[in-house]
N, C-alpha and C positions, 0 to 999 in steps of 0.2 A: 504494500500500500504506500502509493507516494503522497505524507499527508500533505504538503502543499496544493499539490491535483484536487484534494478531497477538501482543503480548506478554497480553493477558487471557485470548484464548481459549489459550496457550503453559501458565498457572499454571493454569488449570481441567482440566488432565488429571493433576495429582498434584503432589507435590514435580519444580519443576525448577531445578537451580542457576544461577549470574551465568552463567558462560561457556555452558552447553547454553542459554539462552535469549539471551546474545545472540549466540548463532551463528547464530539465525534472521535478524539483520536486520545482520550482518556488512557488508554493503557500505554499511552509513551510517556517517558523520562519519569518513573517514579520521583516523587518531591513538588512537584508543580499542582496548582490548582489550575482547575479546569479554567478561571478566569488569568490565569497566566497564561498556558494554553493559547488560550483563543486570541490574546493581545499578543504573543510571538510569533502566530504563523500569519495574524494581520498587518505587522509590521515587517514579516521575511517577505509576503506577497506583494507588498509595494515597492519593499528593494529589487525585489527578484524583476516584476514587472515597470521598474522607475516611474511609477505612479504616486499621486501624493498620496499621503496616510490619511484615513481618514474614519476615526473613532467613529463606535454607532452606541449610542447613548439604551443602555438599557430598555429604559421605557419602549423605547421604539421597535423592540424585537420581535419580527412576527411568531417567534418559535413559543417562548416564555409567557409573552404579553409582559413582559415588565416584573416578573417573578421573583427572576435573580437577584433583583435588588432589594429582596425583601427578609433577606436572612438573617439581618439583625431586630426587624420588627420583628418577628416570629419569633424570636429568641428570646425576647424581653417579656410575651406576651406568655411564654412559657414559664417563666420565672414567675411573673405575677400570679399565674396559675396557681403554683404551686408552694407560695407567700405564708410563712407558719407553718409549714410542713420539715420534718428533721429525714433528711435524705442522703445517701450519701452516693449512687447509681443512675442512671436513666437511660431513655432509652428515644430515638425518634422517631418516627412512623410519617409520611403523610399522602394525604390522597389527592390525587392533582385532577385538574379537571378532565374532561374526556378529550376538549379539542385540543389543550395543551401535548396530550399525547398524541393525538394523529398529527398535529405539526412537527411531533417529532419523528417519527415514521416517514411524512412527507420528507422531512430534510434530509435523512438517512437515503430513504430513496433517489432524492434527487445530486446527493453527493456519491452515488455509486455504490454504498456501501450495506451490507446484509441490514436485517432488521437486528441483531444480534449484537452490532458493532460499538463499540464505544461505553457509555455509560447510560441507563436512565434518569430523565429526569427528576423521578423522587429519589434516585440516590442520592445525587448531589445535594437535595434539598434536605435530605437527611442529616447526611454530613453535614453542613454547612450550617444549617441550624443550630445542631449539636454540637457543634467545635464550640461556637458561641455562647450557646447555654453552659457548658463548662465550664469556659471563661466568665461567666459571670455568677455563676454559683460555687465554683470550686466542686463538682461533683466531679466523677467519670463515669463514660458511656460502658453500659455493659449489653452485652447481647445474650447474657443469661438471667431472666428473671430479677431485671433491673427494680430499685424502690419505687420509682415513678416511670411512668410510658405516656407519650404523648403522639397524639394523632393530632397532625395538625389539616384540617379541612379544606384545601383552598376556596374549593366552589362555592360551599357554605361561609368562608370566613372566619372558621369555629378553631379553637384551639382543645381537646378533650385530655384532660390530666386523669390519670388513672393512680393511684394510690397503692402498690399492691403490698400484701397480705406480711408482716413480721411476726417472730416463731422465739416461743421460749422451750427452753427445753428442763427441764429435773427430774429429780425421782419425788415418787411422795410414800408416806408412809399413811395408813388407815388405821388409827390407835382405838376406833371404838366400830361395835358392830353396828347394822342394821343401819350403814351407809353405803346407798350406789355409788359406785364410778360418777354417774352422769345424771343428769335428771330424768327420773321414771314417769312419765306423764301416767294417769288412771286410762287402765285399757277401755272402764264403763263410758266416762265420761268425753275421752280422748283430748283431755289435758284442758277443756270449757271450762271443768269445776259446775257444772250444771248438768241437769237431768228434766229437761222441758223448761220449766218456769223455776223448779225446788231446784237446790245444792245437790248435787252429784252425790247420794249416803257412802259409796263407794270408798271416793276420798275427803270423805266431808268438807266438800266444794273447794279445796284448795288446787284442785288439777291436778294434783301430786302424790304420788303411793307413799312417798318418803320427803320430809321436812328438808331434807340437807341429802348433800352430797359434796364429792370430792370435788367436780366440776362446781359446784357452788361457792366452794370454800377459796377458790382459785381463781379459778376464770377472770372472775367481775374485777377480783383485783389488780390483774394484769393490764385488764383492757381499762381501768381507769387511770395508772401509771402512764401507757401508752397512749392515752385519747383518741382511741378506735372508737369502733363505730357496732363492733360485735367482736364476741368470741367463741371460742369453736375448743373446747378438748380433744386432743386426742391420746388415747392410753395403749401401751404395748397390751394387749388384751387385758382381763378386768377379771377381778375375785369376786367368788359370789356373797351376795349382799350381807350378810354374816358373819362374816369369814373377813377377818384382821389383817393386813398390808403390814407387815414388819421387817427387820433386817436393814436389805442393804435400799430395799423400797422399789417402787414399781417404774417404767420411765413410763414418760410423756411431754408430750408436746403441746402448749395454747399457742394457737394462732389468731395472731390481732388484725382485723380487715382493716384497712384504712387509717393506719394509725397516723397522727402529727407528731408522735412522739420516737425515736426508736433506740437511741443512747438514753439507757436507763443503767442506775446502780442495780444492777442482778442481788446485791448482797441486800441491800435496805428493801429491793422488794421481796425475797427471802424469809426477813426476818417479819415485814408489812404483813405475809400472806397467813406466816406459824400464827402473830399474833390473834389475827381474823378470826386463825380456826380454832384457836383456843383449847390446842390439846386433842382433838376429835381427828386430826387430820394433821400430816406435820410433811415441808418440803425442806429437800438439799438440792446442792450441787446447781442452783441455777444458772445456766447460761444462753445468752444470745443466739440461736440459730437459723440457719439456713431451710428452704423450704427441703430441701432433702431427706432432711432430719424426719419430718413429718410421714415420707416412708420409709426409713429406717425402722420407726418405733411401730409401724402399723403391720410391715410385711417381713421383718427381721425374726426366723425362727428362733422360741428362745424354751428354756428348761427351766422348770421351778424347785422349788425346794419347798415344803410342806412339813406344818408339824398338826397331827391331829388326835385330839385327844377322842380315846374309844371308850363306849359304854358293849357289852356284852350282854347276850340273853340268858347264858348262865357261866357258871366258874370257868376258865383256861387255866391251866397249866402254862407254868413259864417257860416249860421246854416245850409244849406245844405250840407256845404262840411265836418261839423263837425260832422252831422247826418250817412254822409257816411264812414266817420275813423272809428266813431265806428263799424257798422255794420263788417268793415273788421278786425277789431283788435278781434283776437278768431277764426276768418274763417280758415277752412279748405278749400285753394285755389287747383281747378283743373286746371293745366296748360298742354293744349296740345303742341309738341314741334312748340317753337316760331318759325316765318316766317323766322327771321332774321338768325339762326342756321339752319334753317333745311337741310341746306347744307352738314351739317360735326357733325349733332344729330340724333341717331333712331326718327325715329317718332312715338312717344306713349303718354301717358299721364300721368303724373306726379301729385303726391297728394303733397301739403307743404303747414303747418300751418304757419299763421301769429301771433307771440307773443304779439306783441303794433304796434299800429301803432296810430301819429298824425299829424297834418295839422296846419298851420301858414300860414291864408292868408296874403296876400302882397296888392291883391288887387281884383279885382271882375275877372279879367282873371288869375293871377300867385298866388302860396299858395308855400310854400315848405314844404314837408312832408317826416316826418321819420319813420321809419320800421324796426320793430325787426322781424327778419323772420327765419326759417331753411334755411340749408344748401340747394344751388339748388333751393331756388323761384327765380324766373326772376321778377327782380323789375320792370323794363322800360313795363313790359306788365302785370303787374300788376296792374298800372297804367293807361295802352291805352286798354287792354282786349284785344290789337293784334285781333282783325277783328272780335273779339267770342273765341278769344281761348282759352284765360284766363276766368273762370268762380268761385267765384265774380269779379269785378276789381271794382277800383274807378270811370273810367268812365262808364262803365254803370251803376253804384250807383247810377252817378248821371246824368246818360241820357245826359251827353256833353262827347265830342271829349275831350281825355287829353294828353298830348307829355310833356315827360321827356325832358328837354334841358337841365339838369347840372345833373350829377348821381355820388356822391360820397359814399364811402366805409369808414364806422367811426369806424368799429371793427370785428375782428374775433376772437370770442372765441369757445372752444369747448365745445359741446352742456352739456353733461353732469360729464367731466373733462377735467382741465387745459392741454393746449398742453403740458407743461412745467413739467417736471417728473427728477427730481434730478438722477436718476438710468441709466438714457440716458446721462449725461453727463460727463467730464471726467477732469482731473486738464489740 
């Protein structure tokens, strides 16, 4: 390509300014803007041809209509946008008019060259934008799930500031029972708190099966720290409602939509969230994260550790019940789905090995006994075989009736890496 040839035949279809002409030959001399570009092979064409020079004023462009000139208004307009907002990425997008792009087709065309050739117009306007937006916020452009995105509209005139989503990450611990994970809305009422005209008797109109949860203890405080706009928990899978979060504690993830906020002290709201929950519900390890993080904690197979205290239907022997840990520690448990789920789980059959498993009797009826198990065994029917459905179980190891009365949760790790990944988090 001789882009001189392609810069003569570019200025023989009318007025075209620096940048629309050198967007035609874009991929030469890395370091140049396309409005350098375009003023060198206009000033090489009038040496070349000893013709006078003679500048074409922006406005006048039939490719652009006067665009190009507009990359620092767009720039400022984006900023204003996004005025109170704590950012430290963006990103720019825009949608140029329709004829804007068939003049640029046409040009391509009539300078000989593919439709493929050069650069498009909203690239440049991309660019050029976002150099400027930079410049004036101190941010940088990221082309992975930037803090802000901007769509800038030509046609409409519209600038659209997008706000996206910031991520905390911890473990929590659940120090009292008969708290969800997340909020249980009443199946009766489907979370109204009404029943026609009366209070839903279900959950006596509060919408709610349960007062509190770890989601409540949490959330609201993050997304008040951050001045979002909503919040969203999300938990490495969740203990049942009963059943006490202890040890090294559970992960998860809140994600803040919209936040104006996103350099927060991780420590003071740490200590902001323990005080909230007042002993019911307790957080560590907070830090700043990446949207990644969010399926790390969701889709990250992970292994629990389990201690649960057993009641019996009549006496065991300590070497029977000792005889029976073993047999199940190394088992490959087939679990069809429990009675007590089968409400709101497929019904099929599930395979999950037990890692350790031991036993501390108490006495000829109670033992408590803990379980290293994969992700997804059902402990409580692991223990009672649930009617046959659990196959080994410890009760019918050992031929007595057995009921979980206390079921706590001592660890989630992941099965074969740490949740915790340095590349997910952020200062």
């Amino acid at each position: 390509m001789d882009v001189l040839e392609v810069a003569a035949r570019a200025t023989e279809t009318g007025p075209v300014c620096d940048p629309c002409l050198g967007r035609l030959v874009a991929d030469r001399s890395f370091g140049l803007t396309n409005d350098e570009r375009g003023s060198a092979l206009r000033v090489t064409l009038a040496l070349r041809d000893d013709e006078d020079h003679e500048p074409v004023d922006t406005a006048d462009c039939w490719v652009c209509e006067g665009r190009c000139a507009e990359f620092d208004e767009w720039a400022e307009r984006a900023a204003e946008a996004v005025e109170g907002i704590e950012f430290a990425t963006y990103n720019v997008g825009t949608r140029p008019p329709p004829l804007i792009e068939e003049n640029e087709a046409l040009l391509r065309a009539d300078a000989g060259l593919d439709e493929e050739a050069g650069e498009p117009f909203k690239s440049e306007f991309n660019r050029e934008v976002g150099k400027r937006f930079g410049r004036l916020t101190g941010a940088e452009v990221s082309f992975d799930r930037p803090d802000v995105q901007f769509t800038i509209d030509l046609a409409e005139d519209e600038v659209d500031a997008k706000v996206n989503s910031t991520f905390v990450y911890g473990r929590y611990r659940k120090l009292e029972r008969d708290i969800p994970q997340t909020e249980w809305p009443c199946r009766e009422c489907k979370g109204s708190g009404r029943q026609g005209a009366d209070p839903c008797d279900h959950c006596g109109g509060s919408g709610y099966l349960y007062d509190d949860s770890v989601e409540e203890y949490t959330a609201p405080i993050v997304e008040d720290v951050m001045d979002g706009t909503e919040a969203t928990f999300h938990g490495a899978g969740r203990e049942d409602v009963d059943a006490l979060m202890l040890g090294t504690g559970r992960p998860f993830v809140i994600e803040i939509e919209e936040p104006r906020r996103r350099r927060v002290d991780v420590e003071r709201l740490e200590a902001d969230i323990n005080a909230f929950a007042g002993g019911a519900v307790e957080v560590e390890g907070l830090r700043l994260a990446s949207y990644d993080m969010v399926e790390r904690v969701k889709e990250l197979e992970a292994a629990k550790r389990y201690r649960a205290r057993v009641e019996f239907d009549a006496d065991v022997d300590a070497d029977a019940l000792a005889a029976a840990v073993d047999e199940l520690e190394g088992a490959t448990v087939e679990q069809y789905t429990p009675n007590r789920v089968d409400h709101r789980r497929a019904s099929l059959t599930r395979e999950r090995d037990v890692y350790e498993a031991t036993a501390e009797p108490e006495d000829p009826r109670h033992a408590t006994v803990e379980i290293h198990g994969a992700g997804g065994l059902y402990i409580k029917e692991l223990i009672s075989g649930d009617e046959g459905r659990t196959e080994p179980s410890l009760a019918g190891l050992l031929g007595v009736g057995a009921t979980v009365t206390a079921l706590d949760v001592v660890a989630v790790e992941g099965e074969d890496k740490p949740f915790e990944r340095e590349e997910f988090f952020r200062d």
